[in-house]
mmCIF file of the C-alpha atoms, coordinates in Angstrom:
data_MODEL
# 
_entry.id   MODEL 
# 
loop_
_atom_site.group_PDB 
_atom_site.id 
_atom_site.type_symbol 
_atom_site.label_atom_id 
_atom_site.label_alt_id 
_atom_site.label_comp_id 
_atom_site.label_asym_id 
_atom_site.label_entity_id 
_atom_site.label_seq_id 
_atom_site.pdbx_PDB_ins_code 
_atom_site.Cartn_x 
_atom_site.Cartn_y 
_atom_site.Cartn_z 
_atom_site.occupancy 
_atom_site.B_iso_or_equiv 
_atom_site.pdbx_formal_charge 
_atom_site.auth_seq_id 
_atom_site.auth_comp_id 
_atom_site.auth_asym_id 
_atom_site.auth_atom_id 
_atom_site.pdbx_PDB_model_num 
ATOM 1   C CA . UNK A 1 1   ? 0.000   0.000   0.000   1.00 0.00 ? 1   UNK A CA 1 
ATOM 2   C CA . UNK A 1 2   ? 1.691   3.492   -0.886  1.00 0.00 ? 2   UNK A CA 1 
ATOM 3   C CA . UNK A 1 3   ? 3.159   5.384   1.898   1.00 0.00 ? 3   UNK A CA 1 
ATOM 4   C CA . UNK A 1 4   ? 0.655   8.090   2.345   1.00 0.00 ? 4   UNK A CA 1 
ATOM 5   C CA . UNK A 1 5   ? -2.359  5.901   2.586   1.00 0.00 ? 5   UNK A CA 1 
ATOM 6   C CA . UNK A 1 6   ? -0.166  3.982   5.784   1.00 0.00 ? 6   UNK A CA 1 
ATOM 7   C CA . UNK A 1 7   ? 0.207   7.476   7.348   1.00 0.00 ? 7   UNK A CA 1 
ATOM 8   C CA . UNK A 1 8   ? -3.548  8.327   6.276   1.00 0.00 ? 8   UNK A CA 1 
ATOM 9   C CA . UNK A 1 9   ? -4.516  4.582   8.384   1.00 0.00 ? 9   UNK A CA 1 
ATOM 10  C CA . UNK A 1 10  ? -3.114  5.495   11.717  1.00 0.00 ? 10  UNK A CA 1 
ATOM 11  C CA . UNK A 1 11  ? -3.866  9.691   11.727  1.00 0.00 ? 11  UNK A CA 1 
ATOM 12  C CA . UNK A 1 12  ? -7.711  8.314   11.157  1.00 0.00 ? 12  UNK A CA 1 
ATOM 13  C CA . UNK A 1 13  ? -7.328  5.547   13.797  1.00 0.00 ? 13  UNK A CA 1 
ATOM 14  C CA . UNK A 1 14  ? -5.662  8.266   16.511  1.00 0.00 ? 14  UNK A CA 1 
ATOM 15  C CA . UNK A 1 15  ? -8.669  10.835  15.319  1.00 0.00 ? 15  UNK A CA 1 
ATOM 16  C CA . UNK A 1 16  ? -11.486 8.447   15.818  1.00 0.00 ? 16  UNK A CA 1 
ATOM 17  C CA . UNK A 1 17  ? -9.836  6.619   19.461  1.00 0.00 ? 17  UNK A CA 1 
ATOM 18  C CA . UNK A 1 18  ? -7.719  10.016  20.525  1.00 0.00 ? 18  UNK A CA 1 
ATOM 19  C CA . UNK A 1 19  ? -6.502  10.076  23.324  1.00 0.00 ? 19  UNK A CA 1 
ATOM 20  C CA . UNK A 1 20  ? -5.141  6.913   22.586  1.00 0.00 ? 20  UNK A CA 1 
ATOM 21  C CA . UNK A 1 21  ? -2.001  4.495   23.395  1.00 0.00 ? 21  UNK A CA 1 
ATOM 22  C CA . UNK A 1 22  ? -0.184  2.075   20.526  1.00 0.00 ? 22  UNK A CA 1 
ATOM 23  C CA . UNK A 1 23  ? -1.513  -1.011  22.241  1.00 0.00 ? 23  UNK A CA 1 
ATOM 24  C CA . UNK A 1 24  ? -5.081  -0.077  21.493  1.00 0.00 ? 24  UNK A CA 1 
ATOM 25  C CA . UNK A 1 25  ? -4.486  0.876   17.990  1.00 0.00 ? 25  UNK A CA 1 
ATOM 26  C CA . UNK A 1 26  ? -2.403  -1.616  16.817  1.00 0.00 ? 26  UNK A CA 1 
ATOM 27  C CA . UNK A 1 27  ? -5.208  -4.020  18.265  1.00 0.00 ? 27  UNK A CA 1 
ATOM 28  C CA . UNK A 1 28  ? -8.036  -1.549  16.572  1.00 0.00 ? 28  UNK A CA 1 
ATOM 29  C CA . UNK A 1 29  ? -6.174  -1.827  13.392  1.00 0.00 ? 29  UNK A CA 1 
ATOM 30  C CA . UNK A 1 30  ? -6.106  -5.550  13.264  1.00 0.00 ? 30  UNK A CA 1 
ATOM 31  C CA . UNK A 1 31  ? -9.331  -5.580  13.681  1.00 0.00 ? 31  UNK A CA 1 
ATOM 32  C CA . UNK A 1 32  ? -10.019 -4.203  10.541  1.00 0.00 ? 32  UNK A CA 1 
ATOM 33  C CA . UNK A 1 33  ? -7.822  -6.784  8.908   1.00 0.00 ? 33  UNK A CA 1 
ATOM 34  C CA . UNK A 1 34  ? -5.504  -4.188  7.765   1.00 0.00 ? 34  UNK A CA 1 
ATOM 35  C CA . UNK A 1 35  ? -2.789  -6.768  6.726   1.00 0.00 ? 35  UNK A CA 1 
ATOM 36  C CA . UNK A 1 36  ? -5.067  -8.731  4.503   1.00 0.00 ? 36  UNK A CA 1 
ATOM 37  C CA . UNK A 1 37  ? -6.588  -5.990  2.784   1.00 0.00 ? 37  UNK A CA 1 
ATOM 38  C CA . UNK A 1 38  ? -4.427  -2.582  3.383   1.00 0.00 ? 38  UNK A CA 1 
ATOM 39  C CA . UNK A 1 39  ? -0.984  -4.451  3.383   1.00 0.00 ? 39  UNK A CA 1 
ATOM 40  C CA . UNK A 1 40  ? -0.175  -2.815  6.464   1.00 0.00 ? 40  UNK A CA 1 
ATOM 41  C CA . UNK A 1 41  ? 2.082   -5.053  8.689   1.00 0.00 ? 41  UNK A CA 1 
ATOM 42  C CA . UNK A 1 42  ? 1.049   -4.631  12.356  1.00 0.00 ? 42  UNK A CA 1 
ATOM 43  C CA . UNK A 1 43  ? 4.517   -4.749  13.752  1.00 0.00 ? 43  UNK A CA 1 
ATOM 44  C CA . UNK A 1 44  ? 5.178   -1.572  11.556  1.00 0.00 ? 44  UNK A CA 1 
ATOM 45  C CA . UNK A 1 45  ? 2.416   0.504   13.771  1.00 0.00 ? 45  UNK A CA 1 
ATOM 46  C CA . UNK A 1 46  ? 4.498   1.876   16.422  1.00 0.00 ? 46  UNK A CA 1 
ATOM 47  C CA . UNK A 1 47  ? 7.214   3.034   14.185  1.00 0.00 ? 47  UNK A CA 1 
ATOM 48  C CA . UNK A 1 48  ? 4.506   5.071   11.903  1.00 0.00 ? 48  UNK A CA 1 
ATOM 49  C CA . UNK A 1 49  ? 3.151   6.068   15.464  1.00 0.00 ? 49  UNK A CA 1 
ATOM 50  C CA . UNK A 1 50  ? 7.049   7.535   16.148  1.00 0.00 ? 50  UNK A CA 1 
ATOM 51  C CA . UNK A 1 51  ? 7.346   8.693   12.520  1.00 0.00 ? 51  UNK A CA 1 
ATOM 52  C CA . UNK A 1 52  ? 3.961   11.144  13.082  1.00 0.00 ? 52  UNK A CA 1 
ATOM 53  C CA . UNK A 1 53  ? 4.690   12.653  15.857  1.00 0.00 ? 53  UNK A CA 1 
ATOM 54  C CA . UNK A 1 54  ? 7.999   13.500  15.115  1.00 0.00 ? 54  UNK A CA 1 
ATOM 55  C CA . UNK A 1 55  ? 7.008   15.328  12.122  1.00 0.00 ? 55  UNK A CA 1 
ATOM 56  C CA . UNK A 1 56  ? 4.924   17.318  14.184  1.00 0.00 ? 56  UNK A CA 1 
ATOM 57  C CA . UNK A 1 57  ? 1.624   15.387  13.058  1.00 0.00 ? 57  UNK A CA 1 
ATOM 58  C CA . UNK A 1 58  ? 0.728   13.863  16.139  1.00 0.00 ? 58  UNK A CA 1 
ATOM 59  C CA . UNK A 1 59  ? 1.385   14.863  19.903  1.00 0.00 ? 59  UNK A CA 1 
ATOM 60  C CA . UNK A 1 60  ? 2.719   12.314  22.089  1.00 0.00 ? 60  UNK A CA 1 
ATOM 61  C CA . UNK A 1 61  ? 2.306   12.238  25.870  1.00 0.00 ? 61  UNK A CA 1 
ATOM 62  C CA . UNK A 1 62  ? 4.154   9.389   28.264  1.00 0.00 ? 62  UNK A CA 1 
ATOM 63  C CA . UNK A 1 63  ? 2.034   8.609   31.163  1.00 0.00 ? 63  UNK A CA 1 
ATOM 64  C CA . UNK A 1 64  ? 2.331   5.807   33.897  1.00 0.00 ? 64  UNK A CA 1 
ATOM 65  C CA . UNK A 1 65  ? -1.490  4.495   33.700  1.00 0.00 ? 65  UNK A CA 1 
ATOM 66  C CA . UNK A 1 66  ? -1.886  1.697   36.592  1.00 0.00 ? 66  UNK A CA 1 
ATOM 67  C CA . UNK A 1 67  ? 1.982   1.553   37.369  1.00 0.00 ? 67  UNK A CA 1 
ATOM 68  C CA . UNK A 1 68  ? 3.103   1.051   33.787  1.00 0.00 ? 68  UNK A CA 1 
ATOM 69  C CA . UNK A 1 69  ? 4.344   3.781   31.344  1.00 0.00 ? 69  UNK A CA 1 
ATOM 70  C CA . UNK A 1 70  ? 2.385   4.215   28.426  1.00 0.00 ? 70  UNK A CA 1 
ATOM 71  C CA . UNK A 1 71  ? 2.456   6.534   25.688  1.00 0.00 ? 71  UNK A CA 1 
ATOM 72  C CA . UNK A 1 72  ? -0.659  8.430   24.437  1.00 0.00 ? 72  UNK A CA 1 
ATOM 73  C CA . UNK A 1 73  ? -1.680  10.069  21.282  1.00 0.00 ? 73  UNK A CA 1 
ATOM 74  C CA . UNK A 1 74  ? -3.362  12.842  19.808  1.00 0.00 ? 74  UNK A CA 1 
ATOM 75  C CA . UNK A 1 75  ? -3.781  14.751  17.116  1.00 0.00 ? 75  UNK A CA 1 
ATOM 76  C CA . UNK A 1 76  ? -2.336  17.903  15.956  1.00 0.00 ? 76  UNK A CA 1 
ATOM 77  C CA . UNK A 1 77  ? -3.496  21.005  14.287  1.00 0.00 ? 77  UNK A CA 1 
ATOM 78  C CA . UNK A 1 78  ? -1.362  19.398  11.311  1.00 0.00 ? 78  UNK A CA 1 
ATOM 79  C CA . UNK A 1 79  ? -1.840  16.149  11.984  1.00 0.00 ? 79  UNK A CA 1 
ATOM 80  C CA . UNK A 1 80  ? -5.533  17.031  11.265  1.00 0.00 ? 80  UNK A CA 1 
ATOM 81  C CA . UNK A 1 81  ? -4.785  19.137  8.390   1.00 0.00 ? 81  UNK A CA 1 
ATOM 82  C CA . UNK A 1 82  ? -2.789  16.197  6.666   1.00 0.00 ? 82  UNK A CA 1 
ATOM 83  C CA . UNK A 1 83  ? -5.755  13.472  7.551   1.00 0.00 ? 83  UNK A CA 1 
ATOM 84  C CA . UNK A 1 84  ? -8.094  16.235  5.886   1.00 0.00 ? 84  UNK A CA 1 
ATOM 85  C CA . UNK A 1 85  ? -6.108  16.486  3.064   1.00 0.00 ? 85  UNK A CA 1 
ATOM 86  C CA . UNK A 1 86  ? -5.133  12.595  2.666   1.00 0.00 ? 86  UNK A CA 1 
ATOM 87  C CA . UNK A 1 87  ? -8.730  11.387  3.463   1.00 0.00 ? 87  UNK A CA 1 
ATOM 88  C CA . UNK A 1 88  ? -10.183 14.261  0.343   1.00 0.00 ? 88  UNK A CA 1 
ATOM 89  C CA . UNK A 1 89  ? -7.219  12.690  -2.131  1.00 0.00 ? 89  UNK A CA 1 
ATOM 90  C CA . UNK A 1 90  ? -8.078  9.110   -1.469  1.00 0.00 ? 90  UNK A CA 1 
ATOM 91  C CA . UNK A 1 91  ? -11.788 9.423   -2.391  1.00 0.00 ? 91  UNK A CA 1 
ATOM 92  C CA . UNK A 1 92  ? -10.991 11.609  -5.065  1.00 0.00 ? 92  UNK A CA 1 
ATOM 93  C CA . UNK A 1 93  ? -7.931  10.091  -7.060  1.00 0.00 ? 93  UNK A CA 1 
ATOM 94  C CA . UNK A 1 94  ? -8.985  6.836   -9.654  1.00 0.00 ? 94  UNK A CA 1 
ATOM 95  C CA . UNK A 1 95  ? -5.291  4.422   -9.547  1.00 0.00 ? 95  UNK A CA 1 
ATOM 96  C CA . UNK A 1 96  ? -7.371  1.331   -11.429 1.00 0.00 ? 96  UNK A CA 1 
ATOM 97  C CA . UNK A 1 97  ? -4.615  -1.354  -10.061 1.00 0.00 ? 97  UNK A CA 1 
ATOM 98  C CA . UNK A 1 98  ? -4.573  -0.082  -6.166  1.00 0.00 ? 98  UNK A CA 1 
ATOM 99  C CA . UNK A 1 99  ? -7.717  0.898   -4.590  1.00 0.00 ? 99  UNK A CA 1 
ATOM 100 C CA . UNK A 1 100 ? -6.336  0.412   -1.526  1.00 0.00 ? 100 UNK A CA 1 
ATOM 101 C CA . UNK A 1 101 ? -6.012  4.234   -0.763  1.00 0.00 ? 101 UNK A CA 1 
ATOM 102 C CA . UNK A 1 102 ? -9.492  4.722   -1.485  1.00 0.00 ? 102 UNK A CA 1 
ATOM 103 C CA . UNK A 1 103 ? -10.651 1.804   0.269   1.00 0.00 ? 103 UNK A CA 1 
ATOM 104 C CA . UNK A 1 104 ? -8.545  3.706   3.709   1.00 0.00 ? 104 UNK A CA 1 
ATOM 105 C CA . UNK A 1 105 ? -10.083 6.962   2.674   1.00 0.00 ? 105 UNK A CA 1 
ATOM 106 C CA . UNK A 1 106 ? -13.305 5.441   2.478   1.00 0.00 ? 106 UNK A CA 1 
ATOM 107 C CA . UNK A 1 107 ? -13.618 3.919   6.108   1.00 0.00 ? 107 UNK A CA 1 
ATOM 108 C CA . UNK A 1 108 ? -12.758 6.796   7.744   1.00 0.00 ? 108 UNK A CA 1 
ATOM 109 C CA . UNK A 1 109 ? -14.938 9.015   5.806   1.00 0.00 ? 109 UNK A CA 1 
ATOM 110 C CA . UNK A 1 110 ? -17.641 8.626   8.286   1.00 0.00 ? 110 UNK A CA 1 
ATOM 111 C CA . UNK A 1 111 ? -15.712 10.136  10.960  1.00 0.00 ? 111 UNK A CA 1 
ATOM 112 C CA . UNK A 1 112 ? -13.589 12.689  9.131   1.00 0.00 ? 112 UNK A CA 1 
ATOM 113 C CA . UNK A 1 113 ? -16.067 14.432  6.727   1.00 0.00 ? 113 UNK A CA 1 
ATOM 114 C CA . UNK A 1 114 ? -19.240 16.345  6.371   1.00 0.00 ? 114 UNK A CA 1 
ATOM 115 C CA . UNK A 1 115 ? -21.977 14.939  4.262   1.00 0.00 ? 115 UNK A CA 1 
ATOM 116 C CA . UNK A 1 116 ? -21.298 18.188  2.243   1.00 0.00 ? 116 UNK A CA 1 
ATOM 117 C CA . UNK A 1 117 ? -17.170 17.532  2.094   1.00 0.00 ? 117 UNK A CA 1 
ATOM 118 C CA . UNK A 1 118 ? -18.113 13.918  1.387   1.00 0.00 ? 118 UNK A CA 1 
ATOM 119 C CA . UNK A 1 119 ? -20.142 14.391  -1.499  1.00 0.00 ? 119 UNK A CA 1 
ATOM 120 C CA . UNK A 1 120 ? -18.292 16.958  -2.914  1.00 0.00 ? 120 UNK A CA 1 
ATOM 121 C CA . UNK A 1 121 ? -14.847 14.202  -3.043  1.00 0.00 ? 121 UNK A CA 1 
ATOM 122 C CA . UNK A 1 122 ? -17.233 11.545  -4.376  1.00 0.00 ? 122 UNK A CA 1 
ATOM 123 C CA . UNK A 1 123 ? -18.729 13.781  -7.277  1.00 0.00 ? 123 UNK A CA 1 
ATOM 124 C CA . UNK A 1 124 ? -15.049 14.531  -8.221  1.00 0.00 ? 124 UNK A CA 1 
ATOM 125 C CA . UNK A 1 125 ? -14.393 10.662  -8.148  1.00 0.00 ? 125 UNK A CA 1 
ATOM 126 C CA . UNK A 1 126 ? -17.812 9.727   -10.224 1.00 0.00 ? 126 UNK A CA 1 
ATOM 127 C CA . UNK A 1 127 ? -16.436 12.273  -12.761 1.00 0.00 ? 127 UNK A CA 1 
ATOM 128 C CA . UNK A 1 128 ? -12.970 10.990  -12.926 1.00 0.00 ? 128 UNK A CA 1 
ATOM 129 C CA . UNK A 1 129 ? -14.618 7.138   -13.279 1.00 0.00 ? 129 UNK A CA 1 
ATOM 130 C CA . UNK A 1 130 ? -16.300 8.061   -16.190 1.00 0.00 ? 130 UNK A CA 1 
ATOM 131 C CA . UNK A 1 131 ? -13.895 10.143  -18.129 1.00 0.00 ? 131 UNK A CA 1 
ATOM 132 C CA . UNK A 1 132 ? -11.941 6.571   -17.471 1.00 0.00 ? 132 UNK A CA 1 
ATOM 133 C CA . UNK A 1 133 ? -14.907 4.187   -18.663 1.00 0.00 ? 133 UNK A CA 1 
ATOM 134 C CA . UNK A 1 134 ? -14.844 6.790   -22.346 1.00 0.00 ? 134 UNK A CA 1 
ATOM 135 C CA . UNK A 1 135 ? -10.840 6.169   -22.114 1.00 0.00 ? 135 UNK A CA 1 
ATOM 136 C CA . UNK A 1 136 ? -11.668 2.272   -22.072 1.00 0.00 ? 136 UNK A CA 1 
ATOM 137 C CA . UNK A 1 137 ? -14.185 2.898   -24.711 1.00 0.00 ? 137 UNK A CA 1 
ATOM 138 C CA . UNK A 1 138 ? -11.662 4.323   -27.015 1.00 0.00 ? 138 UNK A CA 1 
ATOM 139 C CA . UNK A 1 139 ? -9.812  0.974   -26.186 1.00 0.00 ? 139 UNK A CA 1 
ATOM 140 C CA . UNK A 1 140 ? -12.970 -1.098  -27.850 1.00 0.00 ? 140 UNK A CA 1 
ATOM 141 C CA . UNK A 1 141 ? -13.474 0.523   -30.470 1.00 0.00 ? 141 UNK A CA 1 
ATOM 142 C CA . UNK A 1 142 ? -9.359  0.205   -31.736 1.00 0.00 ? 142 UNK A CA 1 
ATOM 143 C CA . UNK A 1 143 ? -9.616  -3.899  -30.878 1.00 0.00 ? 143 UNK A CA 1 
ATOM 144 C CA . UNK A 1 144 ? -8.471  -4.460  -34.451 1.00 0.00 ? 144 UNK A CA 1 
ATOM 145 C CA . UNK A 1 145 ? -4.973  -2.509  -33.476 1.00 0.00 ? 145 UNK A CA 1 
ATOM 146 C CA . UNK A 1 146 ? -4.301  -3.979  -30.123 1.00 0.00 ? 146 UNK A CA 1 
ATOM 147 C CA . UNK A 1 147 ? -3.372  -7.801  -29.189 1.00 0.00 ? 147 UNK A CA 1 
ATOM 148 C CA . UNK A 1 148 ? -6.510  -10.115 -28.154 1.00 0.00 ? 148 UNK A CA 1 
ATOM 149 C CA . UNK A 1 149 ? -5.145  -10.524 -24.926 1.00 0.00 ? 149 UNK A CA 1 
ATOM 150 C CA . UNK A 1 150 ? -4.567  -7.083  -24.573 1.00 0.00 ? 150 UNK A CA 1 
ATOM 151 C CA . UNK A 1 151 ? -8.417  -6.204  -25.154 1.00 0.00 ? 151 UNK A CA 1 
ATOM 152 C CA . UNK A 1 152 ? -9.434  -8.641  -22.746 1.00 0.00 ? 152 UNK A CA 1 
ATOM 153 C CA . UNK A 1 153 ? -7.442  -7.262  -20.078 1.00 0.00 ? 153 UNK A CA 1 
ATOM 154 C CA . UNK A 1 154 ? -8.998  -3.924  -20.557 1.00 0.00 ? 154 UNK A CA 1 
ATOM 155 C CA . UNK A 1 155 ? -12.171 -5.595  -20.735 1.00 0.00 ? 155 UNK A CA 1 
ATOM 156 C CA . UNK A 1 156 ? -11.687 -6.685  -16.984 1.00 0.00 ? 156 UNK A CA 1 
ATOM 157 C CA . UNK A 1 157 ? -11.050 -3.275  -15.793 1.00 0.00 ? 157 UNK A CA 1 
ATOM 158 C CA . UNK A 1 158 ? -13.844 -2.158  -17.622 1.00 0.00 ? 158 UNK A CA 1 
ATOM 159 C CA . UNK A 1 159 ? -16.336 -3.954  -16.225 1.00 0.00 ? 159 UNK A CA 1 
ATOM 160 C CA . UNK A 1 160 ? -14.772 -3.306  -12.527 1.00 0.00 ? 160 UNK A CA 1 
ATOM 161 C CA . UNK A 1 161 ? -15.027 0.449   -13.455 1.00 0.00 ? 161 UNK A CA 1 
ATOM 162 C CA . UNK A 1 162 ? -18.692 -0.102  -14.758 1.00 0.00 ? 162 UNK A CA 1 
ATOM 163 C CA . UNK A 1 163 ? -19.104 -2.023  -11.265 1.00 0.00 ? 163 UNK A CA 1 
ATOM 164 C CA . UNK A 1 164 ? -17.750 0.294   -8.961  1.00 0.00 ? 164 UNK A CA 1 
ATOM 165 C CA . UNK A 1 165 ? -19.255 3.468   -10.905 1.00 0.00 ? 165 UNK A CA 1 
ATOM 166 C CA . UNK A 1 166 ? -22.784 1.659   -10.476 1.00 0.00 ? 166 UNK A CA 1 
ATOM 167 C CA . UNK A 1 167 ? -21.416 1.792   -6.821  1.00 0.00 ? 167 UNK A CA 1 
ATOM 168 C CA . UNK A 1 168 ? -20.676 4.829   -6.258  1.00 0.00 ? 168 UNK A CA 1 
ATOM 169 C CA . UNK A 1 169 ? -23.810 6.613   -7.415  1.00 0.00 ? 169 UNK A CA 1 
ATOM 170 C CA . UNK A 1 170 ? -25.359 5.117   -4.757  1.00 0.00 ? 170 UNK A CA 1 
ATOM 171 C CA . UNK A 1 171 ? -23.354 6.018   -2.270  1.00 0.00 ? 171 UNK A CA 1 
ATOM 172 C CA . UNK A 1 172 ? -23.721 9.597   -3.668  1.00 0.00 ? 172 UNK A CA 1 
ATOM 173 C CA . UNK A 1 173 ? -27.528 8.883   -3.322  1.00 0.00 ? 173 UNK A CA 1 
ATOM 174 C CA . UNK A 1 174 ? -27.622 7.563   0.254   1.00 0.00 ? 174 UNK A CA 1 
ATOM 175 C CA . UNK A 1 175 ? -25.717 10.970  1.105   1.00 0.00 ? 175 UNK A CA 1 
ATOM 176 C CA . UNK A 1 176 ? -27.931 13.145  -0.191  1.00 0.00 ? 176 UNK A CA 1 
ATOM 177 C CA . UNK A 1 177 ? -30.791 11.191  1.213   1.00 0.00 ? 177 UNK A CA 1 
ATOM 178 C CA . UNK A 1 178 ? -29.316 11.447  5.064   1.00 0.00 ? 178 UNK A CA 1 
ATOM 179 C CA . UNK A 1 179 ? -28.971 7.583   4.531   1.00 0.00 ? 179 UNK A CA 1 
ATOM 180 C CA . UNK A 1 180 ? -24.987 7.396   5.035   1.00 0.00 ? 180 UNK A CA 1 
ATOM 181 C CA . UNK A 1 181 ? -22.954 8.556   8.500   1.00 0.00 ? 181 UNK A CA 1 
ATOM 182 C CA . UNK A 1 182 ? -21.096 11.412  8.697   1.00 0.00 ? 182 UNK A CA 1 
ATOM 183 C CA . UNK A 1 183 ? -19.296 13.435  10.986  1.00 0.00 ? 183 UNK A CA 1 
ATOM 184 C CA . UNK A 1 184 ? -22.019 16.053  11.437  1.00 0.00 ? 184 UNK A CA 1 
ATOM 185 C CA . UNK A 1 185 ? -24.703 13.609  11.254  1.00 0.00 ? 185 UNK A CA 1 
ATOM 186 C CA . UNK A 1 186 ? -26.080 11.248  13.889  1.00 0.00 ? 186 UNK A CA 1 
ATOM 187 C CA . UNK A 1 187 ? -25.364 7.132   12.918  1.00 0.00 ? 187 UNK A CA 1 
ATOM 188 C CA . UNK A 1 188 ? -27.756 5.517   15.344  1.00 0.00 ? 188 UNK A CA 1 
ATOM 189 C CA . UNK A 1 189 ? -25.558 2.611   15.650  1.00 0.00 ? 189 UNK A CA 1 
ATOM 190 C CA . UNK A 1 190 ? -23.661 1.425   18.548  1.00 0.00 ? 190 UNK A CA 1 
ATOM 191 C CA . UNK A 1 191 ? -21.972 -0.968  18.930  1.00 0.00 ? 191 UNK A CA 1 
ATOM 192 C CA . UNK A 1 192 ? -22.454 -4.255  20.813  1.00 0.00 ? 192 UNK A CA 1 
ATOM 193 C CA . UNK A 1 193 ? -22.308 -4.532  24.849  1.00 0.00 ? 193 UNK A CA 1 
ATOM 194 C CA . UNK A 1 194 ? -19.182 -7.419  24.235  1.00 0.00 ? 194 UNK A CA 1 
ATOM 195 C CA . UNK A 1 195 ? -17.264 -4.595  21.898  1.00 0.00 ? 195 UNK A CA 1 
ATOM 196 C CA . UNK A 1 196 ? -14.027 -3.812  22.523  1.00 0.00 ? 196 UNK A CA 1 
ATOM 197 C CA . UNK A 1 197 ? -14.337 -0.354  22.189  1.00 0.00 ? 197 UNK A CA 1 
ATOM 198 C CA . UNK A 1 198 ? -15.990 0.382   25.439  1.00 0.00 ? 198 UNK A CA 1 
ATOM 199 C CA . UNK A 1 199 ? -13.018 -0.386  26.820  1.00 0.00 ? 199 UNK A CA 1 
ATOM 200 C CA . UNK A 1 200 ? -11.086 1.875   24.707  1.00 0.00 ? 200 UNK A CA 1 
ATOM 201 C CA . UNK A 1 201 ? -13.798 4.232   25.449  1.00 0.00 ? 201 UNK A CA 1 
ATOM 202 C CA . UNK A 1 202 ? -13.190 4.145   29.368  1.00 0.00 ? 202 UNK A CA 1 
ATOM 203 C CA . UNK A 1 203 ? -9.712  4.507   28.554  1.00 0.00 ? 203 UNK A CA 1 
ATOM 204 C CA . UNK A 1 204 ? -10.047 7.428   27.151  1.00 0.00 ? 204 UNK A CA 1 
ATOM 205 C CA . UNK A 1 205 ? -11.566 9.150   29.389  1.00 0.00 ? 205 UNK A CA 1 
ATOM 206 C CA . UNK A 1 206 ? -9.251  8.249   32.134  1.00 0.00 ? 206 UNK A CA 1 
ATOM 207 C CA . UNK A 1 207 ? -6.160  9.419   29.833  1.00 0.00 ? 207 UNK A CA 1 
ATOM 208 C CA . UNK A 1 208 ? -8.908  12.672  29.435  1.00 0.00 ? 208 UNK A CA 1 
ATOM 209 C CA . UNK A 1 209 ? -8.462  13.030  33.217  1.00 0.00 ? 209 UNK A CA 1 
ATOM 210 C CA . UNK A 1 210 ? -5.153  12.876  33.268  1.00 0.00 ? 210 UNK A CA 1 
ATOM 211 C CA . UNK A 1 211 ? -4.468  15.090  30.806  1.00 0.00 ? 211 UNK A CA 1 
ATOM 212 C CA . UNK A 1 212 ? -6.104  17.487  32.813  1.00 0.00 ? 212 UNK A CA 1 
ATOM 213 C CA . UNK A 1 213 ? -9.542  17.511  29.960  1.00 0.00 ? 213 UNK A CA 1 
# 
């Protein structure tokens, strides 16, 4: 998975979880299966963690939580910035052979955009998707000048493109219908009593209280 769509992974996961210790996200994280389907190897966490908040992105605070040291994280004014930015590209930018930024972009879109900032990134992706299904058009139509094997190839991503496209208008449509979470909207899910993020939940608010929140 390309670099930026790592650093875009753990800046969501600190947003959503903040205040919030390596432990718990590395556990969050595979959770979500991130090695199977983000390439993201879960050893490699902490060392992104590091990497983020020494470029300024996220804040770090070391506190000793039940007699053990454990370090906390937050968010920055640039650290938010950069998810902001990162989260808008992913949903935005088409790469046909790696989705995998979009597919990051994409879960964390309920808890990093608007409905407004959401549809907006979408729109610019539905745009892009077609412009690419006309490019694969132009393809078809020039079968007599390109290898068989080559057409079917092109084939396959067309009909993924035609798939996804189909797709995305509905997302589009379940936004602008109040149907889809957001971060100004109300989900009206929780999750179940068993969860673990209740616990990460009452964590939080006892590294809240100890940060003086």
């Amino acid at each position: 998975m390309p670099a930026h769509a790592t650093r875009m992974l753990l800046l969501g996961a600190v947003r959503i979880f903040e205040p919030v210790n390596g432990y718990q996200i590395r556990r969050e994280l595979t959770s979500w299966q991130v090695d199977r389907w983000a390439n993201v190897n879960p050893g490699s966490i902490y060392g992104g963690l590091a990497t983020l908040a020494r470029q300024g992105h996220l804040l770090r605070h070391d506190l000793v939580d039940g007699g053990r040291e454990v370090s906390v994280y937050e968010l920055t004014d640039s650290g938010r910035e950069e998810l902001d930015r990162l989260v808008a590209a992913g949903l935005q930018a088409v790469e046909l052979y790696d989705r995998s930024a979009f597919m990051v972009a994409f879960s964390l879109l309920p808890s990093v955009m608007t409905t407004e900032q959401a549809r907006r990134s979408l729109v610019v992706r539905r745009v892009a998707l077609e412009q690419t299904m006309a490019e694969f058009a132009e393809i078809k139509m020039r079968s007599e000048a390109v290898p068989p094997h080559v057409v079917r190839s092109a084939l396959l991503w067309y009909d993924v493109t035609v798939a996804e496209l189909a797709w995305l208008r509905e997302v589009i449509d379940d936004l602008a219908a109040g149907r889809f979470p957001t971060a100004d909207t109300d989900w009206g899910w929780l999750p179940p009593p068993d969860d673990p993020g209740w616990q990460m939940n009452a964590d939080r608010e006892r590294y809240r209280s100890m940060l003086g929140r």
